[in-house]
Every structure is written in C-alpha cells, then in structure tokens.
C-alpha positions in Angstrom: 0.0 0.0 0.0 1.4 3.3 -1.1 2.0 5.7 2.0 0.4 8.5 1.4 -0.3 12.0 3.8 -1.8 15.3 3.4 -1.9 18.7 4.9 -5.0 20.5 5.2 -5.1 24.4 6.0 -8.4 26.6 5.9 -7.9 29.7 3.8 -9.8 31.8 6.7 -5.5 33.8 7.6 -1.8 33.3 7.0 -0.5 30.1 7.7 2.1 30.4 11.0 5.0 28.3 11.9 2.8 26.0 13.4 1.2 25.2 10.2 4.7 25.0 8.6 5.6 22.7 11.2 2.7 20.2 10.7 2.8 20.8 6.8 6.9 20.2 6.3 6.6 17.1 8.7 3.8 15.1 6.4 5.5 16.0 3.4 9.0 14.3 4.8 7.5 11.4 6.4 5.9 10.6 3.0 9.5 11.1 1.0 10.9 9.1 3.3 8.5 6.2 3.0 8.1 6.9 -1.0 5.0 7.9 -0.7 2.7 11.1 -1.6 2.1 14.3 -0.4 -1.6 15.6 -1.2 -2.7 19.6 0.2 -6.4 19.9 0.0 -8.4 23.2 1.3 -10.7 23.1 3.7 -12.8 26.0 2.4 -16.6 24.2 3.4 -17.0 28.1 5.2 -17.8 30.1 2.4 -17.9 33.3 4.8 -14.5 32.8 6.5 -12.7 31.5 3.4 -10.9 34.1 0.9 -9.3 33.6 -1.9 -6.4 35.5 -1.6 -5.8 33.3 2.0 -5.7 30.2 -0.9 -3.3 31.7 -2.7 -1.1 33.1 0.0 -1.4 29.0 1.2 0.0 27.9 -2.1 2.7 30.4 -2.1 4.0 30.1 1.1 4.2 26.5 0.5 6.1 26.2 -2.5 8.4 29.1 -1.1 8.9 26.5 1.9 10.2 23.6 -1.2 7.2 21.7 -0.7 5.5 20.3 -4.0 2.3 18.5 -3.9 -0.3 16.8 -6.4 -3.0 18.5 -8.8 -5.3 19.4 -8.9 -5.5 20.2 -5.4 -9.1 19.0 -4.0 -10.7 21.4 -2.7 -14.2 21.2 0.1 -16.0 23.3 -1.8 -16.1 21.1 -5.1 -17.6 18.5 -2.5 -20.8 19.3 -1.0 -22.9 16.8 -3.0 -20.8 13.9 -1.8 -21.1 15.7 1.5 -24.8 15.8 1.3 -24.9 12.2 0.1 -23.7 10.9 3.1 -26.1 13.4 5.9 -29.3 12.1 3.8 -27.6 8.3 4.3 -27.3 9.3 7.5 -30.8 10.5 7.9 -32.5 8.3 6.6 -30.7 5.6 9.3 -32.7 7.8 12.0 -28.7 8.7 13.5 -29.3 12.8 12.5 -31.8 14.9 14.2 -32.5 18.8 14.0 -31.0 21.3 16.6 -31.9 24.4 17.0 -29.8 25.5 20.2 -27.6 28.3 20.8 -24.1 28.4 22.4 -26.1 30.5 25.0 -28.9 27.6 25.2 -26.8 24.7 25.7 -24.8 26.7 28.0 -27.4 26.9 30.1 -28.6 23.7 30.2 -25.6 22.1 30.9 -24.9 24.2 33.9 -28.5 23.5 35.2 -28.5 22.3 38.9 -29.1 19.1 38.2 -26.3 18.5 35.7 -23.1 19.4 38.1 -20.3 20.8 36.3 -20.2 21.1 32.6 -18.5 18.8 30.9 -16.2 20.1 27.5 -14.9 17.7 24.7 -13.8 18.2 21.7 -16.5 20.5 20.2 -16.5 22.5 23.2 -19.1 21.4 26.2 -20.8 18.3 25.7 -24.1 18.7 24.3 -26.7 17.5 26.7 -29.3 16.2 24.1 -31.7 19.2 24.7 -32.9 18.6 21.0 -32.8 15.1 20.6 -35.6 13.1 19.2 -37.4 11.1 16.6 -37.4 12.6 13.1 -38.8 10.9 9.9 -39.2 12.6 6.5 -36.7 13.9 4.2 -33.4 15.5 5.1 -34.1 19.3 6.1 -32.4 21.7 4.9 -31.0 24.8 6.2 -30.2 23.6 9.6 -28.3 22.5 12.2 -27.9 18.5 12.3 -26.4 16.5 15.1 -25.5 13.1 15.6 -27.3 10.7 17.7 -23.7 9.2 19.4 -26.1 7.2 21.5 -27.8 5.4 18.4 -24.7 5.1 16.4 -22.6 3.2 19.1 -25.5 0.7 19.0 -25.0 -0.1 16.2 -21.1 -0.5 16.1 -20.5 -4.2 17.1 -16.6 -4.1 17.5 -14.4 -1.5 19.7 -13.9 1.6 18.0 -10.1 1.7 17.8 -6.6 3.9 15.8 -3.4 3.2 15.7 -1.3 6.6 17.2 2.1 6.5 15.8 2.9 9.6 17.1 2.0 10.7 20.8 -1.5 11.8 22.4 -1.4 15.7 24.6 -1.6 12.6 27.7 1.2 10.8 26.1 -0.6 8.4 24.4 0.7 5.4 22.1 -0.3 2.9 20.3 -4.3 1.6 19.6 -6.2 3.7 21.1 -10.0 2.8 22.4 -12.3 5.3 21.8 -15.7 4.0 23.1 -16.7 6.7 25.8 -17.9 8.8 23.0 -21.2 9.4 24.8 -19.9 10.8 27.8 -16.9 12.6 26.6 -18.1 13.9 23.2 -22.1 14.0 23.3 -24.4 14.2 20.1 -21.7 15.9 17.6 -23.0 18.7 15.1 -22.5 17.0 11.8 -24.1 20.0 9.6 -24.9 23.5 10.1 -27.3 26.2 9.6 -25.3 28.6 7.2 -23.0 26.1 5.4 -23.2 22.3 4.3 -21.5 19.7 6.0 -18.9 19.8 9.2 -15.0 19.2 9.9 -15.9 16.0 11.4 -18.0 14.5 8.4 -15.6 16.6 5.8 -12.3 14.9 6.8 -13.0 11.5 7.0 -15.0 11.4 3.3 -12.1 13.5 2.1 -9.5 11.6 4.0 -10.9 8.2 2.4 -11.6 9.7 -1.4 -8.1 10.9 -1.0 -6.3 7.4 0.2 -4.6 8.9 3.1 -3.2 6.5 5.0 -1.2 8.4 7.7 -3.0 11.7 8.9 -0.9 14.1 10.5 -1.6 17.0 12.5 -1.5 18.7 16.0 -2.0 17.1 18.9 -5.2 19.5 19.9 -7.4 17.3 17.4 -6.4 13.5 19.1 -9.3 13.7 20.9 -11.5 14.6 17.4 -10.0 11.2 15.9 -12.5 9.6 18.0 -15.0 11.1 16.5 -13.6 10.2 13.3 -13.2 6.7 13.7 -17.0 6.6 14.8 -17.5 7.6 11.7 -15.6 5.7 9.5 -17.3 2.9 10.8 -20.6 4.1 10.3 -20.4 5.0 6.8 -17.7 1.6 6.3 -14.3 4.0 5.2 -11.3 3.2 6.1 -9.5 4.3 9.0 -6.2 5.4 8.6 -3.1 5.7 10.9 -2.5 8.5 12.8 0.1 10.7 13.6 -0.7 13.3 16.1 2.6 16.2 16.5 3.3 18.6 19.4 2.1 21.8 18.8 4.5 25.2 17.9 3.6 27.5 20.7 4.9 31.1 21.5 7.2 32.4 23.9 3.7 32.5 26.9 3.4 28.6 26.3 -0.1 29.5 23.8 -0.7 27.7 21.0 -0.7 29.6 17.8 -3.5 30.9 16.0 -4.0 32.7 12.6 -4.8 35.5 14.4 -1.2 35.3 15.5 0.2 37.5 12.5 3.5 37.8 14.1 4.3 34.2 13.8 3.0 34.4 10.2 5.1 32.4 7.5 4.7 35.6 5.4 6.2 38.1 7.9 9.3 35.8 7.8 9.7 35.8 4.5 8.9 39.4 4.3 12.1 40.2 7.2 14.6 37.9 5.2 14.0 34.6 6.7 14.8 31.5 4.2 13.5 28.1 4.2 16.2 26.6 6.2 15.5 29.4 9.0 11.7 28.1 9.2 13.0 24.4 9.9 15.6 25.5 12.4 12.9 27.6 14.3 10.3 24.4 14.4 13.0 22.0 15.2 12.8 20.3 11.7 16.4 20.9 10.1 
C-alpha cells in the first residue's frame, strides 16, 4: 500500500510556523517512506474563506520547497458527496435537528441538576436538549447532530486507531475510543449557514483521498475519536494516525491565525529562508 499523507489548511489567515511545522513534517515522512504528499483546502465556510488566503497557502508553500499533487481537492467542489452521506445518514434515523444556541446549551448544561459542565472536543458536551425522533426527508438549512447514543449501538466491534505519534496525555499505540457518549455527546455534523462539518468533511475527504497516515497537531487527538466513529458508520477506512506537538509562542499559547506575528509571510517578508523556518520548528 502506497504511503500517502496530506496537509490540510483553511484559507480563513496566514499560515504560522505552526502550520509549517505540521505541513513540512507530512511531506518528509511521505518522502521518506516513498509515498505522496496531497494539500487539500478546507474552504466548506464560504464566509471565513478568501481567496487570496488560498493563494497566499499555495505560495507560502512552495516558497517552503514543498511540491504536492494536482489538482489540489478542494471542500467546496464537494458538497454533494457531503450531502450524500447526511441524507444516508438520515434516513438511518442517527441525524436529528437542533436548533440550540451556544447561549442555550450553555445553560442547560450548567443546570442544577447537571453538576459541572462537561467540555470535549466540540466545546461542552451537548446535553441532548434537541434530541428526538425525526422521519421525512433530510431538512435543509439547519443545524444537524448526531445521535452518538444510536450510532454506538450499532457499532459491534471497539472503535479503535493506531497513534504512531503521541496523544497531549502521552498516548501510544491503539487507542479505544468507546466513551464517546460521555466525553463527546451528540456531535454537530451539519450547520445552519453552510453544508457539512469538519468532522463529516475529513474523513470522506480523508478516504476519497487514500490517506493512509493523517498528521496533524495534537489539539485534534481527541476529534479522531470522533472520526473513527464515523468511518465505521459510513464503512471508510481508518487510517493511521500521527498526532505532532504543537508550535507554541514564547507565553506557552498555542498559535493561532490570528497570530500574525508568527505568520510564515512576515518571515519571508524580514529575510527569513527556508532553512531558518525548519531551524525555528525544530525540523532541520
């Protein structure tokens, strides 16, 4: 099986030396193993996306000596196949409507009788205000969410992924991820003012691409459960994963793209080469 790994920015800002980081270490690991380098754009938010952020992404990375193949997938050539699979999922009875705020399920996960909220991946655990029973055809123009509870019933084996690199906990090696319920709650799997999700996004893309090794930061190891719910449910494949430490500034913060300073650009733009960007990421 050819070895094959991607990077994946969003054209919403500059890409920073974290993204360098995670982008220079899938392309190596694949020319080290002979395999393939694939960039795809994660541009399913129309509003946030530009297209001068796409083209700033392609620049920076060539200027860094990364080379990739085209065409270059890109989300927002994908919405039917991402609508396939939410009226698939529908009509399984695992999507319902929500029509909760962040304000809402705030509030009703700090009720009395819940205790302490509860965050995952997605933020604090949803507490099911919305869930029910739907029938009819798939809605559109709102906000769907997974029934986690449904779905596990139906997945017969243990949800597992193999972690070749290393969990924010230190985690190796096959990971379980059955607590999905408790730690992640009913995941939003489409919204309101765009098509689709990251969640359901990735893995279709991941398996029309062939990944086989994902890598990125370590603040989405907790996601891949997520994802590996979902491969099972729609039968993809699951591939390896390879989650990095992240590139963080000089407070200990992760970097954001809001974090222009740390912009690949403003390097470039102050004399920086190539090789300086690998030394400053620990790559060279």
């Amino acid at each position: 099986m050819t070895y094959v790994t991607r990077f994946a920015p969003s054209p919403t800002g500059p890409l920073h030396l974290g993204h360098a980081y995670s982008a220079i270490l899938a392309h190596d690991m694949a020319v080290q193993h002979g395999g393939r380098f694939l960039l795809r754009i994660e541009d399913i938010d129309r509003e946030r996306s530009k297209p001068e952020w796409e083209a700033q992404i392609y620049d920076d990375l060539a200027w860094l000596g990364l080379s990739w193949e085209t065409p270059v997938l890109r989300q927002s050539d994908r919405l039917e196949t991402y609508g396939q699979a939410l009226t698939t999922l529908w009509d399984r009875g695992l999507l319902y409507p929500c029509t909760c705020t962040r304000r809402d399920i705030l509030d009703s996960a700090s009720a009395p009788q819940e205790g302490v909220p509860h965050f995952g991946p997605d933020g604090i655990v949803y507490p099911g205000t919305c869930r029910a029973e739907v029938s009819g055809p798939l809605p559109s123009e709102v906000t769907l969410r997974l029934d986690v509870g449904k779905a596990l019933d139906l997945i017969k084996e243990p949800l597992t992924f193999t972690e070749e690199g290393r969990g924010p906990d230190g985690e190796t090696g096959a990971i379980i991820a059955q607590d999905l319920l408790s730690t992640v709650g009913d995941i939003v799997l489409s919204r309101k003012t765009f098509l689709g999700s990251y969640h359901l996004s990735v893995v279709l893309d991941d398996a029309a691409q062939g990944v086989t090794h994902v890598v990125r930061g370590q603040d989405l190891f907790e996601a891949t459960k997520i994802h590996v719910l979902l491969q099972s449910l729609m039968d993809l494949p699951t591939p390896t994963y390879h989650h990095h430490a992240l590139i963080r500034d000089e407070n200990g913060k992760r970097l954001a793209k809001r974090d222009d300073a740390k912009a690949i650009a403003k390097f470039r733009a102050e004399g920086a080469t190539p090789e300086d960007i690998r030394r400053l990421v620990g790559l060279a």
